[in-house]
C-alpha positions as CSV (number, residue, x, y, z in Angstrom):
1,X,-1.2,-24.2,25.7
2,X,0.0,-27.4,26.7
3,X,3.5,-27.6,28.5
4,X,5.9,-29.8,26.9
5,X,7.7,-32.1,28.2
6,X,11.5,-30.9,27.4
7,X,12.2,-27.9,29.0
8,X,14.7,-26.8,26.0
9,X,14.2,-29.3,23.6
10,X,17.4,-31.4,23.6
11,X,17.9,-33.8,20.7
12,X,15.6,-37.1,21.0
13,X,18.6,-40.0,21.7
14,X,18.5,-42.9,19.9
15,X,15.8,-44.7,22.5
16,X,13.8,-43.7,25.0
17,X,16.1,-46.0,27.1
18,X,18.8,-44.3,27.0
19,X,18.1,-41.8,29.4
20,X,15.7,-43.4,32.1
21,X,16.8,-44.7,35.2
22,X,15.1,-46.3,38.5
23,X,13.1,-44.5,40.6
24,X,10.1,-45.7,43.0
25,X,7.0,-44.5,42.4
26,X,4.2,-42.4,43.8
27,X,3.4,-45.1,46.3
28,X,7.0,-45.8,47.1
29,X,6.9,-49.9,46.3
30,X,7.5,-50.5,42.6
31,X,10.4,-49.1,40.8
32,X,9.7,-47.1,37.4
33,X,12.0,-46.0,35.0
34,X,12.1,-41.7,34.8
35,X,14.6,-39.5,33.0
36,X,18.0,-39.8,34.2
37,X,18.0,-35.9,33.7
38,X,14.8,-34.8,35.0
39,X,13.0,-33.6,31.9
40,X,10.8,-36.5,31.1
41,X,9.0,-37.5,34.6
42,X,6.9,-40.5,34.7
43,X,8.0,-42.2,31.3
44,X,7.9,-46.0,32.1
45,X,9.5,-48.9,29.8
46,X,6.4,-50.3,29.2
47,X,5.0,-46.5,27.8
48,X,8.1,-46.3,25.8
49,X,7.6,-49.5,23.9
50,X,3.5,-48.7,23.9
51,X,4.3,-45.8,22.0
52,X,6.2,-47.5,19.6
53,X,3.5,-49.3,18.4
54,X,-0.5,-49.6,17.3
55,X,-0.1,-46.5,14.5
56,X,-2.0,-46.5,11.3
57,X,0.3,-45.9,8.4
58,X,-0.8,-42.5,7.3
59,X,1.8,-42.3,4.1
60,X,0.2,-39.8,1.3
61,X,0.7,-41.8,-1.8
62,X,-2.1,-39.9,-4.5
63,X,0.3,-36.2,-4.3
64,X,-0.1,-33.6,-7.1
65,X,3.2,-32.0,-7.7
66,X,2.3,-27.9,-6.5
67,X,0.7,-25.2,-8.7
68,X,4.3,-23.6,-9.2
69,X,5.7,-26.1,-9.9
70,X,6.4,-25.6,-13.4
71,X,7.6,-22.3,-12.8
72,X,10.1,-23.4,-9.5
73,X,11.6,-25.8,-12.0
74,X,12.2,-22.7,-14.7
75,X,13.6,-20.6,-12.0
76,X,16.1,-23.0,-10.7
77,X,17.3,-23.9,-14.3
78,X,17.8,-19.8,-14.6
79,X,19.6,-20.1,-11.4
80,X,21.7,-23.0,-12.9
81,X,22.8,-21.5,-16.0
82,X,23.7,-18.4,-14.0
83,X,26.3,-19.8,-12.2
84,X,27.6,-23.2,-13.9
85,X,29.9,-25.2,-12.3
86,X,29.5,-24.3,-8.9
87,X,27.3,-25.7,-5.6
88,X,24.8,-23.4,-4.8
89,X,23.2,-23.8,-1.3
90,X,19.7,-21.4,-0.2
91,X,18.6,-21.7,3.3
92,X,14.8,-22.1,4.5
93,X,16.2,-20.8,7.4
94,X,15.2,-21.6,11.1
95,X,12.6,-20.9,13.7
96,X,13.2,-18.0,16.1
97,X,12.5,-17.9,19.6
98,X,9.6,-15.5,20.4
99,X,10.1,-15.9,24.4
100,X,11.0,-18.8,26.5
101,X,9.9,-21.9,24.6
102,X,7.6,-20.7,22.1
103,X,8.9,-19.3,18.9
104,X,7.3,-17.1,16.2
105,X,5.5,-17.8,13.3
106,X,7.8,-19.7,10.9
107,X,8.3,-17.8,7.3
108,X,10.6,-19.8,5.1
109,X,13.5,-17.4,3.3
110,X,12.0,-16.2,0.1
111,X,15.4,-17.4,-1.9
112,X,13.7,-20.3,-0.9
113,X,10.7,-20.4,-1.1
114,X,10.8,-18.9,-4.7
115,X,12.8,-21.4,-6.1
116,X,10.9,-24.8,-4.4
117,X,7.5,-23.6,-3.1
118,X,8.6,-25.1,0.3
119,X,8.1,-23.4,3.3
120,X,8.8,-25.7,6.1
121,X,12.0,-24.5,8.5
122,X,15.0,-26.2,8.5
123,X,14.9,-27.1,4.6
124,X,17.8,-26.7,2.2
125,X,17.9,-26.4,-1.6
126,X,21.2,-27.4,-3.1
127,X,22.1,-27.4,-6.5
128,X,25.0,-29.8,-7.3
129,X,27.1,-29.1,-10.6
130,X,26.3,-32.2,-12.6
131,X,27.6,-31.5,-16.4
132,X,26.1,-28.7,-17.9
133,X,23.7,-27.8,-15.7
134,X,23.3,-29.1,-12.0
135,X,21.0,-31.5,-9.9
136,X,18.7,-29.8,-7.3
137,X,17.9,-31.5,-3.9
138,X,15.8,-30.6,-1.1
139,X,17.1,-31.1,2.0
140,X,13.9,-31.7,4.7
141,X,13.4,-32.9,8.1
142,X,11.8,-36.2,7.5
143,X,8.7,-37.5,9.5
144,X,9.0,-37.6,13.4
145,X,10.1,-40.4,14.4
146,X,8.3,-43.1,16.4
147,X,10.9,-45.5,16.8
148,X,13.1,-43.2,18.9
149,X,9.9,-41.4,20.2
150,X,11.0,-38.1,19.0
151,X,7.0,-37.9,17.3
152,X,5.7,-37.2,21.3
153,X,8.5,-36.6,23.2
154,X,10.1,-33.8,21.2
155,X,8.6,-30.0,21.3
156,X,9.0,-30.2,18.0
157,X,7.6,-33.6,17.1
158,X,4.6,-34.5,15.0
159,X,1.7,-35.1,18.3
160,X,3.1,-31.0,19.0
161,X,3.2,-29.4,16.1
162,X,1.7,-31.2,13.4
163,X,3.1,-34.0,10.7
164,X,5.8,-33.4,8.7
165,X,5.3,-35.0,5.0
166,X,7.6,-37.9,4.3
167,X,10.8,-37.1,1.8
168,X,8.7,-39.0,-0.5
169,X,5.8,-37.0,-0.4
170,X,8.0,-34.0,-0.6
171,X,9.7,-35.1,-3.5
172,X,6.5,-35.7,-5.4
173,X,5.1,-32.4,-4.3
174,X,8.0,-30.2,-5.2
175,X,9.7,-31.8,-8.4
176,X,12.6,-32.2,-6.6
177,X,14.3,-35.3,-4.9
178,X,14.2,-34.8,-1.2
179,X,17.3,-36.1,1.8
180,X,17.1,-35.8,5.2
181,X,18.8,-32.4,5.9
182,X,20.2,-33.7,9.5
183,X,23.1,-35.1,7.1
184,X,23.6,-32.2,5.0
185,X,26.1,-30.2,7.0
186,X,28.5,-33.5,7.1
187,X,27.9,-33.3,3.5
188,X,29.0,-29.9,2.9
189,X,32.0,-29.8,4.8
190,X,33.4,-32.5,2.8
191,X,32.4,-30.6,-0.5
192,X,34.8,-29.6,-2.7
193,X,34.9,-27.1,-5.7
194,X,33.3,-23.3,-5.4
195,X,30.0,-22.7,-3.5
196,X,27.7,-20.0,-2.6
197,X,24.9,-20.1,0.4
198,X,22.9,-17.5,0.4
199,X,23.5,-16.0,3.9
200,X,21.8,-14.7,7.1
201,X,18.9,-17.5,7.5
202,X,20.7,-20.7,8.8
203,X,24.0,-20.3,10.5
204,X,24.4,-24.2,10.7
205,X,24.9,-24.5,6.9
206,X,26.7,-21.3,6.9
207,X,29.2,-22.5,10.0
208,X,29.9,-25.7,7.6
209,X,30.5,-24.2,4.6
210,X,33.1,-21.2,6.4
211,X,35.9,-22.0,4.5
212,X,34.6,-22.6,1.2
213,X,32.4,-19.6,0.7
214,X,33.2,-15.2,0.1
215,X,30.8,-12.8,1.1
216,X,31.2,-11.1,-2.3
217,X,30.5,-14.0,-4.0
218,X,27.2,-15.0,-2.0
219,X,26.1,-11.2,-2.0
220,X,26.6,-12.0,-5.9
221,X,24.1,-15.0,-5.5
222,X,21.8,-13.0,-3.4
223,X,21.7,-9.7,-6.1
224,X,21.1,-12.7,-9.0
225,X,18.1,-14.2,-6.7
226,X,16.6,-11.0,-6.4
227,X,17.0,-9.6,-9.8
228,X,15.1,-12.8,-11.2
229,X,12.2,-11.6,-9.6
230,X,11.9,-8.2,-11.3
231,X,9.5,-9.9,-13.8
232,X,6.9,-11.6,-12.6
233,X,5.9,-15.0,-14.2
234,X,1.8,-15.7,-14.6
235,X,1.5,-17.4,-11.6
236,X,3.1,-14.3,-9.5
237,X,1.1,-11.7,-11.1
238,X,-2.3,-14.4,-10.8
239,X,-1.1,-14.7,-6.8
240,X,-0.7,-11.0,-6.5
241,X,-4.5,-10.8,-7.7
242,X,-5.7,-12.8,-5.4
243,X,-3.6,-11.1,-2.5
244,X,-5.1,-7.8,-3.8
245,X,-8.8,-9.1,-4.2
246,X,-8.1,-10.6,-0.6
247,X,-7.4,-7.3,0.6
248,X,-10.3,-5.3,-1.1
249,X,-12.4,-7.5,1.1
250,X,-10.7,-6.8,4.5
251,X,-10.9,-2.7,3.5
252,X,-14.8,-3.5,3.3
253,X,-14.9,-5.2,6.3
254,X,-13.2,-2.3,8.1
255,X,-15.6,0.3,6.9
256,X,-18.1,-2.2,8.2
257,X,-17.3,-1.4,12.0
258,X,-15.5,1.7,12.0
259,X,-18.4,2.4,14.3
260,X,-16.6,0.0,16.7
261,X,-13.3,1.5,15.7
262,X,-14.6,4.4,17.2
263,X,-15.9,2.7,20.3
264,X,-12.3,1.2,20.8
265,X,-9.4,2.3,19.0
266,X,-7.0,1.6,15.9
267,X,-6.4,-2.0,17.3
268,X,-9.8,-3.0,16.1
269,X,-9.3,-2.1,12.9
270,X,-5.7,-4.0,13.0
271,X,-7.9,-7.2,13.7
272,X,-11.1,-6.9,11.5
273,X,-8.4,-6.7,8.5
274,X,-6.5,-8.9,10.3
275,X,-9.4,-12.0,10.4
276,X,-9.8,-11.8,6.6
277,X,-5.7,-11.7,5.7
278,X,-5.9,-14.8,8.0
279,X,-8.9,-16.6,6.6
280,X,-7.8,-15.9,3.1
281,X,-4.3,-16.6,3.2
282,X,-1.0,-16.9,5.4
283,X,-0.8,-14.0,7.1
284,X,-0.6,-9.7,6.5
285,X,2.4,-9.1,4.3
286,X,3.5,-6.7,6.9
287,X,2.5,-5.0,10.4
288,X,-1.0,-3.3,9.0
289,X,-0.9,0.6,9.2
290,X,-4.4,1.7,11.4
291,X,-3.2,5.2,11.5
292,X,-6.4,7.8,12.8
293,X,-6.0,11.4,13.2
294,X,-2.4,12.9,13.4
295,X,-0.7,9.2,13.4
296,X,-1.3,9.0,9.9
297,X,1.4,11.4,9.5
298,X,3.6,8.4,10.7
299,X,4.6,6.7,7.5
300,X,4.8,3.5,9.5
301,X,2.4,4.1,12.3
302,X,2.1,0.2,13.6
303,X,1.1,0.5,17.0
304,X,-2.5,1.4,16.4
305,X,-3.2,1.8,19.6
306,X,-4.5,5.6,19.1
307,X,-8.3,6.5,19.1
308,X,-10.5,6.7,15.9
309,X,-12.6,9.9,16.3
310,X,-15.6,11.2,13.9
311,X,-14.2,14.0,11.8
312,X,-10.6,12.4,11.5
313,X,-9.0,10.8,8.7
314,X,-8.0,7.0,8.7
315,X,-4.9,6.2,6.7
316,X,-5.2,2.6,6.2
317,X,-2.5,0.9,4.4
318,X,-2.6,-2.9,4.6
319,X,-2.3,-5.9,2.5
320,X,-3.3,-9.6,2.8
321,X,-0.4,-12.6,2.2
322,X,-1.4,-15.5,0.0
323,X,-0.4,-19.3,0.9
324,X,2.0,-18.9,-1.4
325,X,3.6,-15.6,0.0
326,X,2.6,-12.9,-2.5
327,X,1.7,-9.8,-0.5
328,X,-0.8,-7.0,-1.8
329,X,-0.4,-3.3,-0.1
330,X,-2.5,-1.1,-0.6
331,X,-3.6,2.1,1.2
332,X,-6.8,4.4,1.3
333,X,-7.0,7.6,3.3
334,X,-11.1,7.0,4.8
335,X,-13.2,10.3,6.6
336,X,-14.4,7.9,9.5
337,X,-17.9,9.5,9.2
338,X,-18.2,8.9,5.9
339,X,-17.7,12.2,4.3
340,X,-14.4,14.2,3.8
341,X,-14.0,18.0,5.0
342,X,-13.7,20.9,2.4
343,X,-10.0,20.9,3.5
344,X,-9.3,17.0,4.0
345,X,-11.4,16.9,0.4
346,X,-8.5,19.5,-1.0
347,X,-5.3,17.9,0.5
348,X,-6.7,14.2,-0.6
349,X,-7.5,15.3,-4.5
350,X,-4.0,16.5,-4.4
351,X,-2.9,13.4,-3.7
352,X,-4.9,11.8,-6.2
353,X,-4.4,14.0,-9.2
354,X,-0.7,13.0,-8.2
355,X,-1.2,9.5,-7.8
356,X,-3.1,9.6,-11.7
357,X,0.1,11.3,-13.1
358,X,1.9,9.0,-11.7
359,X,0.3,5.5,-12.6
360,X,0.4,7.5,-16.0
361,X,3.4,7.4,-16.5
362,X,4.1,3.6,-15.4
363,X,4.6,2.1,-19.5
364,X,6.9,-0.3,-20.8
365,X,10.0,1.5,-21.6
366,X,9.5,4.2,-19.5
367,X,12.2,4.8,-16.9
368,X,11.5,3.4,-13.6
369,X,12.2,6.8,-11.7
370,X,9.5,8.3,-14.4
371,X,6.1,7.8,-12.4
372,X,8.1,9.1,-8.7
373,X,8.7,12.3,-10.8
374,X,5.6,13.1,-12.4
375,X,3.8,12.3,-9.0
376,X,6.2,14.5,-7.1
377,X,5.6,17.5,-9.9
378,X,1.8,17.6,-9.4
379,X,2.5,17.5,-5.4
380,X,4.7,20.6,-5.5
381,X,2.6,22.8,-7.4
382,X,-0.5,22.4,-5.3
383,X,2.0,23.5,-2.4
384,X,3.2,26.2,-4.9
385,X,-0.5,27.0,-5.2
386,X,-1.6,26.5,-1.5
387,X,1.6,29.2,-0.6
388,X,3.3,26.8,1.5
389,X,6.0,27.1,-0.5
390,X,7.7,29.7,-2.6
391,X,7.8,28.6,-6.8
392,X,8.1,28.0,-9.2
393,X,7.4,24.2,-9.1
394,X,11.4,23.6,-11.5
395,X,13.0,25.8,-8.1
396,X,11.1,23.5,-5.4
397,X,11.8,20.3,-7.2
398,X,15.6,21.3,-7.9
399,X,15.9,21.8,-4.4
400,X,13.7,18.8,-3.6
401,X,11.4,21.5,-0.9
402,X,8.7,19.5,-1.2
403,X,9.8,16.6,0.5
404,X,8.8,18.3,4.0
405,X,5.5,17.1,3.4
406,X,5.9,14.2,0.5
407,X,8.6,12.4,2.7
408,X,8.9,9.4,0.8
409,X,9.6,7.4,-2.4
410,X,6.3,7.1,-4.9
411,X,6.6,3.0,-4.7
412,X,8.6,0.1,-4.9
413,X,8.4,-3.2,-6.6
414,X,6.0,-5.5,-5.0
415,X,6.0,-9.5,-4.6
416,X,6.8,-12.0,-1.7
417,X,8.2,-9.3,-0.3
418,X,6.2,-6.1,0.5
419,X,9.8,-4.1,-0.3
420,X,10.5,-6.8,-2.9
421,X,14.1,-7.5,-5.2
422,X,15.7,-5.1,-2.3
423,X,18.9,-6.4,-3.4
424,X,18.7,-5.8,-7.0
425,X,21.5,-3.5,-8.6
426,X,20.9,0.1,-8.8
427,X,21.4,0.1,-12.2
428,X,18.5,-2.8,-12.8
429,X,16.0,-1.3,-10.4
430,X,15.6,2.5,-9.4
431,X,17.8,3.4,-12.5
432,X,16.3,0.5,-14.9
433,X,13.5,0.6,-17.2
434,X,9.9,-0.8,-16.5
435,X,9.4,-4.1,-18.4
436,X,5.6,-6.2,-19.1
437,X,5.2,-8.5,-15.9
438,X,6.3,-6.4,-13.4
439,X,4.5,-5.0,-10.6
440,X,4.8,-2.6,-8.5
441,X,3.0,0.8,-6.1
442,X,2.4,3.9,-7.2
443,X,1.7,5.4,-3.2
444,X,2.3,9.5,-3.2
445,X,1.3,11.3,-0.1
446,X,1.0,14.5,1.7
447,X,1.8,14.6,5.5
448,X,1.2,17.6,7.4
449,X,2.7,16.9,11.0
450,X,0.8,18.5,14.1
451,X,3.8,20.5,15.3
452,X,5.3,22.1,11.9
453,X,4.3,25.7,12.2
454,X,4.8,26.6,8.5
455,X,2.2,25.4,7.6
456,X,-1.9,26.8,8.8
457,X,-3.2,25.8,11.9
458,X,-6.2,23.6,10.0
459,X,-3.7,21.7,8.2
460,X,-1.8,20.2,11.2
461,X,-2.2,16.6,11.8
462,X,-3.3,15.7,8.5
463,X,-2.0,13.2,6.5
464,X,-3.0,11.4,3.2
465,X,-1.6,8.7,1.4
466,X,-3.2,6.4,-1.4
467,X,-1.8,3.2,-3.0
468,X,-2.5,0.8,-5.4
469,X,-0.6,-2.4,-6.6
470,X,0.4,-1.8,-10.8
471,X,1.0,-4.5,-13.4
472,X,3.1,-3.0,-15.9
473,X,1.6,-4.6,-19.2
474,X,2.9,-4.9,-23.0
475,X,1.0,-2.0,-23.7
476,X,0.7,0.2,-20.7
477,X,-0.4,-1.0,-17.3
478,X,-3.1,-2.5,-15.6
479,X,-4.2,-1.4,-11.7
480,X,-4.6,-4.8,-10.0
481,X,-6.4,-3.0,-6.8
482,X,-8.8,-0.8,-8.9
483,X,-11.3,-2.7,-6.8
484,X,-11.1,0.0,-4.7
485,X,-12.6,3.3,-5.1
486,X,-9.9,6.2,-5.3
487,X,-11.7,9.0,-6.4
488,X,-13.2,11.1,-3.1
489,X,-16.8,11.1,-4.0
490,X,-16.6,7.6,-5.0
491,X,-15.1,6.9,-1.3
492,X,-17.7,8.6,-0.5
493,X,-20.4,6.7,-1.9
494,X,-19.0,3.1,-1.3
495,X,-18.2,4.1,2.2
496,X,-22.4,5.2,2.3
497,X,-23.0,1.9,0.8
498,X,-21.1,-0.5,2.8
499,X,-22.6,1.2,6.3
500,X,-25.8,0.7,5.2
């Protein structure tokens, strides 16, 4: 990685001038002009104005407004006739420092991204009252640039990290008229009338807006934001597909070396799936789950640094990111030689008779809670039956016994985010009812942990979980990962396959 040339990135001045000064150079006779603070050594006049000059215009003029667009514009005029009368201000939100002077991955606030398609950092959607409706604005960081030689001299400048499109080009691409967001703060102090921000991604905006705004009325702004994605428009549930059929592939690639796996540990199984989520699309929608042996009792075993071993189960739960955000997650519990034990066979057709009952039961109309319960009924009467637990199955589930080895919730909604509309009211999520259009897991699981001793030595430090990613249709539901085999002597035999 090359070093750059500001050690902590202070703001470009208006010309390269202003801060170089006299110095001699290397052979003492000449005078050059250097840095007057020490961060830029060796930049002359004459390179300054050289790099001013002699660049091809490289403006994008033939810019196709985005695939969503269409549907960002519906969402914002939601959004607008939600709260009329009132500024409404959603953050991008800003890069984080990772260590030092490099920063993480930048992943633009899904308030955001959901209402513009943008994902650059920095950028600000405002909606300005305007009538009876409003006027949206993007708020970008134009081009880098080359006047004030902020394009090479800033880490953050285009010859670093890339070009920035124009406000023009963002403006075509997004729908929306585009400003340079380095004035917006100024702006917003000045404002007058109510205003929300949705909080916790930029605290510039949220420092200029501190005594115009109420955390109960932004939390109000945040809840409205995250109900509207309940329902999933066509292009959410066509981007969920794709995330899905993206991840079908990176399960096959990791059956494909599982002989490495074994050779190595979880890690290589984090990167095979990891290569296809990054050829495919953005990213993982989340840390990938590699969980061998007893870790896959771990709900959220991440560190997959454990070994994969012949005779073990492999929990894999994963999921590939489109461009666009929209995560899969999925999970299959594998043998890693291929064929599942008499009791690894019993405990996993538990958790797929209990997985069928539940994707059962996911209808329009039916009560969201409904497909959580009938998964959790089948679970606790195969521990009835198994006698790790005393019946009957109405005395285990009053008393919620068989959460010792079920653990968790049967799913959640799913969309940009893995855990998506977390903010959503009780009362329009876990106690709502199940529309057409929305998606969500159906995930049970049965975890036996290698130190409970109430349960048979041979059980200990197994654990089985499967997923898969449910469209909830007009007139039932439709299984958007049934790529996947589920069944265990279907595993089987596409496990046999894919190793050849």
């Amino acid at each position: 990685m090359a070093e750059e040339l500001t050690q902590e990135n202070p703001e470009i001045p208006e010309t390269p001038e202003a801060v170089l000064e006299d110095a001699a150079d290397a052979d003492g006779d000449e005078p050059v002009k250097q840095r007057k603070n020490g961060l830029y050594p060796g930049v002359s006049d004459e390179l300054a104005e050289n790099m001013k000059s002699g660049w091809a215009d490289t403006e994008l003029h033939d810019l196709e407004p985005i695939a969503q667009a269409a549907e960002t514009a519906a969402r914002r005029a939601a959004l607008s006739a939600r709260f009329p009368g009132e500024r409404l201000v959603i953050p991008a939100g800003n890069l984080k420092t990772r260590s030092n002077d490099t920063e993480y991955s930048f992943r633009a606030s899904v308030e955001y991204a959901y209402l513009t398609g943008n994902q650059t950092e920095d950028g600000v959607l405002v909606l300005e009252p305007k009538g009876d409706g409003h006027t949206a604005t993007i708020y970008l960081l134009p081009r880098s640039d080359r006047e004030n030689g902020e394009f090479w001299l800033s880490g953050q400048g285009e010859l670093w990290v890339g070009r920035r499109h124009s406000l023009t080009e963002a403006g075509k691409l997004y729908g929306i008229p585009a400003s340079d967001v380095r004035e917006l703060a100024a702006n917003l102090r000045e404002a007058t009338g109510p205003v929300r921000v949705v909080r916790g991604h930029d605290a510039g905006i949220e420092a200029a807006l501190t005594d115009k705004v109420t955390a109960e009325r932004d939390e109000e702004l945040r809840v409205f934001l995250s109900e509207a994605r309940l329902v999933k428009d066509e292009f959410e549930i066509g981007e969920l597909q794709k995330a899905v059929d993206s991840t079908v592939r990176g399960f096959e690639d990791v059956v494909k070396v599982l002989d490495k796996a074994e050779a190595t540990s979880e890690r290589y199984i984090e990167g095979t799936f990891f290569l296809r989520a990054r050829v495919e699309g953005n990213d993982v929608g989340y840390g990938s789950i590699c969980a061998a042996g007893p870790h896959a009792c771990t709900l959220h075993w991440v560190r997959n640094d454990g070994p994969v071993r012949s005779g073990d189960l492999l929990l894999l739960d994963a999921g590939v990111e489109t461009h666009t955000y929209y995560t899969a997650d999925v999970t299959r519990t594998l043998p890693v030689n291929g064929r599942y034990s008499e009791l690894q066979k019993k405990i996993y057709d538990a958790v797929y008779d209990a997985q069928e009952a539940g994707i059962a039961a996911v209808q329009p109309g039916a009560k969201y809670r409904d497909f959580h319960d009938a998964s959790q009924r089948v679970l606790a009467a195969r521990l009835v039956e198994w006698g790790l637990v005393e019946g009957p199955v109405e005395r285990v589930l009053e008393l919620g016994l068989q959460r010792r080895w079920t653990l968790h919730g049967t799913g959640h909604m799913l969309g940009m985010d893995v855990h998506d509309c977390a903010a959503a009211r009780v009362e329009t999520y876990v106690d709502g009812t199940l529309e057409p259009g929305m998606v969500l897991t159906v995930e049970p699981g049965l975890y036996f942990q290698a130190d409970d001793l109430t349960v048979p030595e041979e059980y200990r430090g197994i654990g089985v979980r499967i997923e898969d990613d449910i469209l909830v249709t007009a007139d039932g539901n439709r299984n958007l990962s049934a790529g996947l085999p589920r069944r265990s002597d279907e595993v089987e035999e596409w496990m046999a396959a894919l190793k050849g």
